[in-house]
N, C-alpha and C positions, 0 to 999 in steps of 0.2 A: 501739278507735276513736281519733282523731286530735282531739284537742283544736282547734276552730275557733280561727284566729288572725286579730288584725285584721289587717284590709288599707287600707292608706293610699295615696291618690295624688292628683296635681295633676288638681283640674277647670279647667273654663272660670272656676268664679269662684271659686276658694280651692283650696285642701287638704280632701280630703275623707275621712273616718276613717269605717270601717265597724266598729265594736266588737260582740263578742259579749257576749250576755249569759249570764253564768256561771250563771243560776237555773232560766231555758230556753234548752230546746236547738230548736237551729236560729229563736234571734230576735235580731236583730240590732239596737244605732242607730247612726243614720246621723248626723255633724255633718259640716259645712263650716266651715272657721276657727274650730272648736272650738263651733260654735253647734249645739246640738241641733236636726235637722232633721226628722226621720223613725224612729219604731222599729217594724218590724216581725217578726212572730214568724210566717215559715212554717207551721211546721203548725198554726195559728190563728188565722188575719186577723181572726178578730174580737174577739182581745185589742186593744185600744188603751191604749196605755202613757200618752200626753199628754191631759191634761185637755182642753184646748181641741180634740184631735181627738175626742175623745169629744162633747162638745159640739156636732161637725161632724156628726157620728156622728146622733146622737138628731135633729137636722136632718132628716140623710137617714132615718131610719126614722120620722118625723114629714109626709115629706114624701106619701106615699102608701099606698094597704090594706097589710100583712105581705103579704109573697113577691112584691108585683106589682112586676113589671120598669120601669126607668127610663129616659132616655136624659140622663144625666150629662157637662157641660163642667168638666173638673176644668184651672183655670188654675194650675198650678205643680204639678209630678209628687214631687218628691221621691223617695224610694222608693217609692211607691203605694200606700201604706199604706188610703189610704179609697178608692181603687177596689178593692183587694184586697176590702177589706170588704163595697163592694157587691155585689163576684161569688158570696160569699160567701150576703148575706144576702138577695138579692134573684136569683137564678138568672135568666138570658136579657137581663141590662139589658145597654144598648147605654153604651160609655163612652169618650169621648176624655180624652185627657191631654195639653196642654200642658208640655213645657219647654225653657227656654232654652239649659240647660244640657247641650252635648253629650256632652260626655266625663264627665258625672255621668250623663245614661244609661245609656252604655256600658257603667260601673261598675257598676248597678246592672242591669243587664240581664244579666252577666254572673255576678254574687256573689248576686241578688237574683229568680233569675225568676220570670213569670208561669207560671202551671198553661194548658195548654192549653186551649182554647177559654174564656177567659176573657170573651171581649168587650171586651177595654180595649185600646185602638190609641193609639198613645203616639208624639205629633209631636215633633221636636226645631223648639221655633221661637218666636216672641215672643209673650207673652198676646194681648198687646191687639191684635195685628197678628191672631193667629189668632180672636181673637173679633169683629174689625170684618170677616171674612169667614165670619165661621159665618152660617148660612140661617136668617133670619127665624122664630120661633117653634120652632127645632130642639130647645129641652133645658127639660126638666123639672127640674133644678136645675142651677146654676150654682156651683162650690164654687171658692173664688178664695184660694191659698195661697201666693203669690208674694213672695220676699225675696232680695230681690240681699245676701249675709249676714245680715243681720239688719233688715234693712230693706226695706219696699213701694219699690218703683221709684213717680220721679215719675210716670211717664205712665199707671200702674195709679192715682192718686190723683185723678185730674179728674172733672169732670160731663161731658164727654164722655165717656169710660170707662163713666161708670153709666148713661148712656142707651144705649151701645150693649151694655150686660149688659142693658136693657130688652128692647132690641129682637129680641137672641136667645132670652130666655124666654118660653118659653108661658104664655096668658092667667094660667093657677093654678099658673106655675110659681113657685120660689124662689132666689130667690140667697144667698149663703153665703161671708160672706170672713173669715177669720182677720187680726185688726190687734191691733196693741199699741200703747198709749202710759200716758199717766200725767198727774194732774192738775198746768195746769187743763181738761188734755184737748184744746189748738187742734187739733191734729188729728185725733180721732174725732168733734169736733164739726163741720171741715168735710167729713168722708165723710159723717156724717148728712147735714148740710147737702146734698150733690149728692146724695145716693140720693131723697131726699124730694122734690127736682127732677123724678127722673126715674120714679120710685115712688108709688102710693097709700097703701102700709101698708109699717113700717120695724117693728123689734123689735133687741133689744142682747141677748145672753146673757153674761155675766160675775161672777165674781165678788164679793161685798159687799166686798172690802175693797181693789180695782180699781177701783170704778164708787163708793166714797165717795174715792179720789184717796188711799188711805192708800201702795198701792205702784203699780210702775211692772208689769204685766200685759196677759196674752191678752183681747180681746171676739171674739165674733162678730157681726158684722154681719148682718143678715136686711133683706131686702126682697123687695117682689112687689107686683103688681099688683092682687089682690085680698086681704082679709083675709088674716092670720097665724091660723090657731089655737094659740094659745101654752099653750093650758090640757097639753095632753099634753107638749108641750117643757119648761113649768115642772115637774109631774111627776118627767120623768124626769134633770132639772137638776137637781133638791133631793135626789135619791136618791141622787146622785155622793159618791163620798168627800172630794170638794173640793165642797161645794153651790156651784152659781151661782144667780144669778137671774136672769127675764126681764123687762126695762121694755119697754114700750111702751106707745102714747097719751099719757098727758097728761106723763107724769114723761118721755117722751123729749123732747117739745115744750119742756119745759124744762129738760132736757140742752143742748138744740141754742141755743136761746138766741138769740142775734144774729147767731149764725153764718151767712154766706153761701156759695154754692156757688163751687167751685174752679177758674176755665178751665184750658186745658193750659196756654196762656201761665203760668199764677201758680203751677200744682202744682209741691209739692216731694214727694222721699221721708219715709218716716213717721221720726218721730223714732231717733235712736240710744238705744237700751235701755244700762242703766247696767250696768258690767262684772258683776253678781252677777244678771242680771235671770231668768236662765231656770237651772231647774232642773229636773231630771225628774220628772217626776208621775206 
């Protein structure tokens, strides 16, 4: 058999390198401008190689009973790594996927496919465009993984943006966004800030040594409408070979601090990670 070779070619927004991995066969990652974006393993979507996708992960299997179907707004496709997963783990869920990047689908539609009757419909087209026309109360989570390179686009970072991630989630749904930065944290302190505008209950999942400002790292963001149950998410966070932790209530209130929410006018992209920031997990 034929030793898989990476495949390299120009997307929409970089160079994007499909590397095999030599340990298993038929799993691949995916970077754009050398940024790790995506690793998926074929013949077991429900390997997740990236701690913060893992953490995506225990979200979406926190989010409702084992095996009941979902209907999933995944805002940045990458390789599909966590729609792969939900088809996987959750059989008959309904799933969109957002992205911007066309000739990174193509890629990956290509090198990358979906198994038949997957349920995952996969737009080429802008988040926030495709979620300011998603139908009122349509998704039971909301999973938000969008980086123009290595960075949140401005116009993903406003209080506009997170009321209209309200207004697409249903009543007990959840939202779910993958952010990075690093202390003194102005910027995940204004995402708390707009989500808490447009949310009743907010939750961080991260790292101790990210969330005390020691390095520059992955959070997840959570919000919803109604209570978080965090006891099962912490659980399954502290069992991770990287443990994180979940703050919420008081110790986020004083996270957030004096921070105020973000209009579009004043939103910028999320900080630029320092050349060593990401490595594989």
């Amino acid at each position: 058999m034929n030793e898989p070779i990476p495949v390299i070619r120009d997307v929409d927004c970089g160079t994007a390198r499909l590397l095999p991995d030599v340990d298993r066969d038929r799993a691949w990652l995916l970077t754009v401008d050398e940024a790790p974006q995506s690793y998926v393993d074929l013949d077991d979507p429900t390997y997740l190689e990236f701690e913060y996708v893992r953490r995506l992960a225990h979200v979406l299997d926190c989010a409702a009973p084992e095996d009941a179907p979902l209907d999933v707004l995944h805002l940045g496709g990458g390789a599909l790594t966590l729609p792969r997963y939900v088809t996987a783990t959750r059989p008959g869920s309904r799933q969109d996927v957002v992205e911007a990047d066309r000739e990174l689908l193509r890629m990956v539609r290509e090198h990358l496919p979906l198994p038949d009757g997957s349920g995952i419909s996969v737009h080429a087209a802008d988040a926030r465009a495709r979620l300011e026309a998603a139908p009122p109360g349509s998704a039971d989570v909301i999973v938000a993984d969008v980086f123009g390179g290595s960075r949140v686009p401005a116009h993903l970072t406003s209080v506009e943006y997170a009321r209209a991630a309200g207004r697409v989630l249903r009543p007990d749904g959840i939202y779910a966004a993958n952010l990075a930065d690093s202390a003194p944290f102005a910027f995940l302190r204004s995402q708390l800030a707009n989500f808490a505008a447009a949310f009743g209950e907010l939750a961080l999942i991260g790292e101790p040594a990210v969330l005390r400002g020691r390095r520059f790292g992955n959070v997840v963001l959570l919000a919803s409408h109604t209570p978080i149950d965090t006891a099962p998410l912490t659980r399954r966070c502290a069992a991770d070979a990287f443990p994180a932790r979940v703050t919420d209530g008081a110790a986020l209130v004083r996270l957030i601090g004096g921070a105020r929410p973000v209009a579009d006018v004043d939103a910028v992209a999320s900080p630029e990670p320092p050349d060593d920031a990401f490595t594989i997990g």
